[in-house]
C-alpha positions as CSV (number, residue, x, y, z in Angstrom):
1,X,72.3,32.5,-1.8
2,X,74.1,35.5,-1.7
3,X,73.9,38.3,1.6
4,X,74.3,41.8,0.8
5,X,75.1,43.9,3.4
6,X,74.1,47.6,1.9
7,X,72.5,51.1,2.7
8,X,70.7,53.4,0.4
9,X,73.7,55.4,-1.3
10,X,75.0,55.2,-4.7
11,X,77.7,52.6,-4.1
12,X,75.2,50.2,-2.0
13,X,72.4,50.9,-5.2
14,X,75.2,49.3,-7.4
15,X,74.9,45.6,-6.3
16,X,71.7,45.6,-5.0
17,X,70.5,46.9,-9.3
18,X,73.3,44.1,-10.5
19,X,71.8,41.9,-8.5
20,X,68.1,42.5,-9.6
21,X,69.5,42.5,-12.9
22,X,70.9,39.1,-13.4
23,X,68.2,37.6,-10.9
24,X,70.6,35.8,-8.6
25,X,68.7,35.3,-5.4
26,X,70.3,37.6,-1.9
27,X,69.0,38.5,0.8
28,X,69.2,41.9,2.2
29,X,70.8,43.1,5.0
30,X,70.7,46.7,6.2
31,X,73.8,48.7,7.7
32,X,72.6,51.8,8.6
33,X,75.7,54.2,7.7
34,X,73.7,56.9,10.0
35,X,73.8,55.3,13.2
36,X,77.6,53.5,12.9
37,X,76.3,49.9,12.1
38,X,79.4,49.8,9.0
39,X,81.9,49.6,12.5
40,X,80.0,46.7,14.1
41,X,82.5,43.8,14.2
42,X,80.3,41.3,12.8
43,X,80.3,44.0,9.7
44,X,84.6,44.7,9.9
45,X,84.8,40.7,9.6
46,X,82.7,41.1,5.9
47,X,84.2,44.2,5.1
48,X,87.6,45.1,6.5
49,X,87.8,48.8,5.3
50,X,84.0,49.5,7.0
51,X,82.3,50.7,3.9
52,X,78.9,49.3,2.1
53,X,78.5,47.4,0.4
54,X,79.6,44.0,0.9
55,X,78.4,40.9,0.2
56,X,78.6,36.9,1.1
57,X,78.4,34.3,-1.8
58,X,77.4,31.1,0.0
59,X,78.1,29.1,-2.9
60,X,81.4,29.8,-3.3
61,X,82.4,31.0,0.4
62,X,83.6,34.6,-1.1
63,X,83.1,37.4,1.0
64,X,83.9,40.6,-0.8
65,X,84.1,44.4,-0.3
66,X,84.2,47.4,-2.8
67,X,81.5,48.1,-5.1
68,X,83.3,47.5,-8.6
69,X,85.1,44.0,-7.3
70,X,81.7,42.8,-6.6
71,X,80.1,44.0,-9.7
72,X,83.2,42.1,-12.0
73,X,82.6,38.8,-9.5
74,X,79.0,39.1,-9.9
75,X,79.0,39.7,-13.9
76,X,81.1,36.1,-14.3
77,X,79.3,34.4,-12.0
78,X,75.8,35.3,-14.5
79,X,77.9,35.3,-17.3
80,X,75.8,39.1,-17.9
81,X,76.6,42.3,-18.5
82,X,80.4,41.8,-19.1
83,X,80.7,40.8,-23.3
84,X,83.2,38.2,-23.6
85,X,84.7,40.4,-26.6
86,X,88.1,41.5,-25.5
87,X,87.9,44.8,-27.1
88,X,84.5,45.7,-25.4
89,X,86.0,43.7,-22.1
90,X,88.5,46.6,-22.0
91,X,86.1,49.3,-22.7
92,X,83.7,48.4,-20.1
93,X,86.7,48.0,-17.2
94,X,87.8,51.2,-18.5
95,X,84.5,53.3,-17.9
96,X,84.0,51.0,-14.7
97,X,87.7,52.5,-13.2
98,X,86.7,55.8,-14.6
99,X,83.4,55.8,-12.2
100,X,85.8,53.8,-9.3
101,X,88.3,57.1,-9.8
102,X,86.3,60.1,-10.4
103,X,83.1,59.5,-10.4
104,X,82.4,58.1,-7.5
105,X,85.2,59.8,-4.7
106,X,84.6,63.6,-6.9
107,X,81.0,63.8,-6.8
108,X,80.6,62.7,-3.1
109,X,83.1,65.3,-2.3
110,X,80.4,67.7,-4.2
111,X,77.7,66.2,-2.0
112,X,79.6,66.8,1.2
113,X,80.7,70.2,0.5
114,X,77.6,71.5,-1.2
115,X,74.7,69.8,0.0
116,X,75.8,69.1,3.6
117,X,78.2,71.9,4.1
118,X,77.4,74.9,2.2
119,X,79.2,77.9,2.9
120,X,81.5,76.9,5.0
121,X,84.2,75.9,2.8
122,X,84.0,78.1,-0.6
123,X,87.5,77.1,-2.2
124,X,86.3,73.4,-1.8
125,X,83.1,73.9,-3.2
126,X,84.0,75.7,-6.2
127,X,86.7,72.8,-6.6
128,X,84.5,69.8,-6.5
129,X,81.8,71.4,-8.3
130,X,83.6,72.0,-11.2
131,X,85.4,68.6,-11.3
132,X,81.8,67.0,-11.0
133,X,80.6,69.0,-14.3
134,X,83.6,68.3,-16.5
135,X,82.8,64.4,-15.1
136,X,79.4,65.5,-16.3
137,X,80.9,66.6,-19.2
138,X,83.3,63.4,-20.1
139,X,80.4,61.3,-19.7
140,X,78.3,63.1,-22.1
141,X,80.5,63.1,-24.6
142,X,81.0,59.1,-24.7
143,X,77.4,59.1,-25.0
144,X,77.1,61.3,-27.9
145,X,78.9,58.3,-30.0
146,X,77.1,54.9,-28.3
147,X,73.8,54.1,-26.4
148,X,75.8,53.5,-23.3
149,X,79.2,53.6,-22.2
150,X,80.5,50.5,-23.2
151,X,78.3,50.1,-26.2
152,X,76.0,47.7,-24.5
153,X,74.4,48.4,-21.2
154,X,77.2,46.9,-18.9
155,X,78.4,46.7,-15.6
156,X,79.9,50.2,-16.4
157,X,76.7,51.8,-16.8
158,X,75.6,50.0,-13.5
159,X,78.5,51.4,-11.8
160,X,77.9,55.4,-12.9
161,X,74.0,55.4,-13.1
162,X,73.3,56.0,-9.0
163,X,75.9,59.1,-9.0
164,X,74.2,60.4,-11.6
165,X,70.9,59.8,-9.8
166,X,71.9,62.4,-7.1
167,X,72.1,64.9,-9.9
168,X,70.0,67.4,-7.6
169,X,72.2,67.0,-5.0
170,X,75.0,68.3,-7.1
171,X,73.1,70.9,-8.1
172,X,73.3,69.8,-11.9
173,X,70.8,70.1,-14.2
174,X,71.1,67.0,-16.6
175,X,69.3,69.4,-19.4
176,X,72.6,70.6,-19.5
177,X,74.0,67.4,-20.8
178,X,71.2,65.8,-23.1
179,X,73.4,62.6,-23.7
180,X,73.4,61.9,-20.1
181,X,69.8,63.0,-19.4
182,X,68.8,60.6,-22.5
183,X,70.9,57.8,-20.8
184,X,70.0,58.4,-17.2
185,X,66.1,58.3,-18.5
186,X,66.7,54.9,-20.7
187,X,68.0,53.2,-17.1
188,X,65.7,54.9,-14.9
189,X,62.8,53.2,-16.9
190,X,64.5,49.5,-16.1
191,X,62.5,47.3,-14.0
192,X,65.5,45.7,-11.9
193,X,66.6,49.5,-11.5
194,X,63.5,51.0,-10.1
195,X,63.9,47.9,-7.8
196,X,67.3,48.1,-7.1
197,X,67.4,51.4,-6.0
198,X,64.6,50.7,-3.2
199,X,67.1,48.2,-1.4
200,X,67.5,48.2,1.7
201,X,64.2,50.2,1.7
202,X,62.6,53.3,0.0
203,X,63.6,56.5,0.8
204,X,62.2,58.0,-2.4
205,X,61.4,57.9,-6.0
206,X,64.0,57.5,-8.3
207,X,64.6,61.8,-9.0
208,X,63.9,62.9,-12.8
209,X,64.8,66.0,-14.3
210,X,63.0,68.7,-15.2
């Protein structure tokens, strides 16, 4: 049994779809990022730098922190969504750092600035912004060539998919970049997706383009 400690953000919607998606069994517990539970001390002892997710594997005794470490340890322990093929190994780790790099730390600057902040801060908002939309931009290109970043749907495309699903936040509109609106559609429609992204609880529907 694995515990997941998680909230309903784009780095906590990565383990809990991984985890749907391989069907290893975890149980769900919820740290409410709005009310301070990520610096309870029963929390810093699972996750030393205070961020969701984290996770417990009870069968092995791991306790781990940081989204992308857990979706590499979970992909080996299912033996799924990581090809053995060391060409495609590298490819998927690559597009996984890429989300770990940019991705992730660029477009949550977007969301603090432009959704939470809005004109209080113009130089930072046009910064982010436009770092988000060449992201957007890099991302569509890979997926001109392959069905998803890695070739097959990976860890990678795991990793990427919930920043992408705050599109509106961003003020993006994915018809802008058809390879990403055809990929963000294709993963949308997964069953252990449309579950994953309800963990800890719903807070919406999973946000489609116009």
């Amino acid at each position: 049994m694995i515990d997941l400690y998680t909230w309903t953000t784009p780095n906590g919607r990565k383990v809990s779809i991984m985890l749907e998606e391989v069907g290893l069994p975890y149980r769900t517990h919820a740290i409410d990022i709005t009310k301070g539970d990520q610096f309870g001390e029963a929390f810093l002892k699972v996750s030393p730098n205070n961020k969701i997710p984290a996770m417990v594997d009870h069968d092995t005794g791991i306790a781990l922190m940081e989204s992308g470490a857990m979706l590499m340890y979970l992909a080996k322990k299912a033996g799924q969504l990581l090809s053995d093929d060391e060409a495609t190994y590298w490819q998927t780790i690559q597009w996984l750092m890429w989300q770990m790099g940019g991705v992730g730390p660029m477009l949550g600057q977007v969301h603090h600035f432009t959704k939470y902040n809005p004109g209080k801060a113009p130089y930072a908002e046009d910064r982010y912004l436009t770092e988000g939309k060449r992201l957007y931009g890099v991302l569509d290109k890979q997926l001109a060539g392959t069905e998803y970043l890695a070739g097959d749907y990976s860890i990678a495309d795991i990793a990427t998919w919930p920043w992408i699903a705050r599109f509106d936040w961003q003020t993006i509109d994915l018809n802008d970049y058809p390879n990403v609106k055809r990929w963000y559609l294709a993963i949308a429609d997964r069953p252990a997706v449309k579950r994953g992204f309800d963990v800890p609880k719903k807070v919406q529907d999973i946000p489609m383009p116009d």
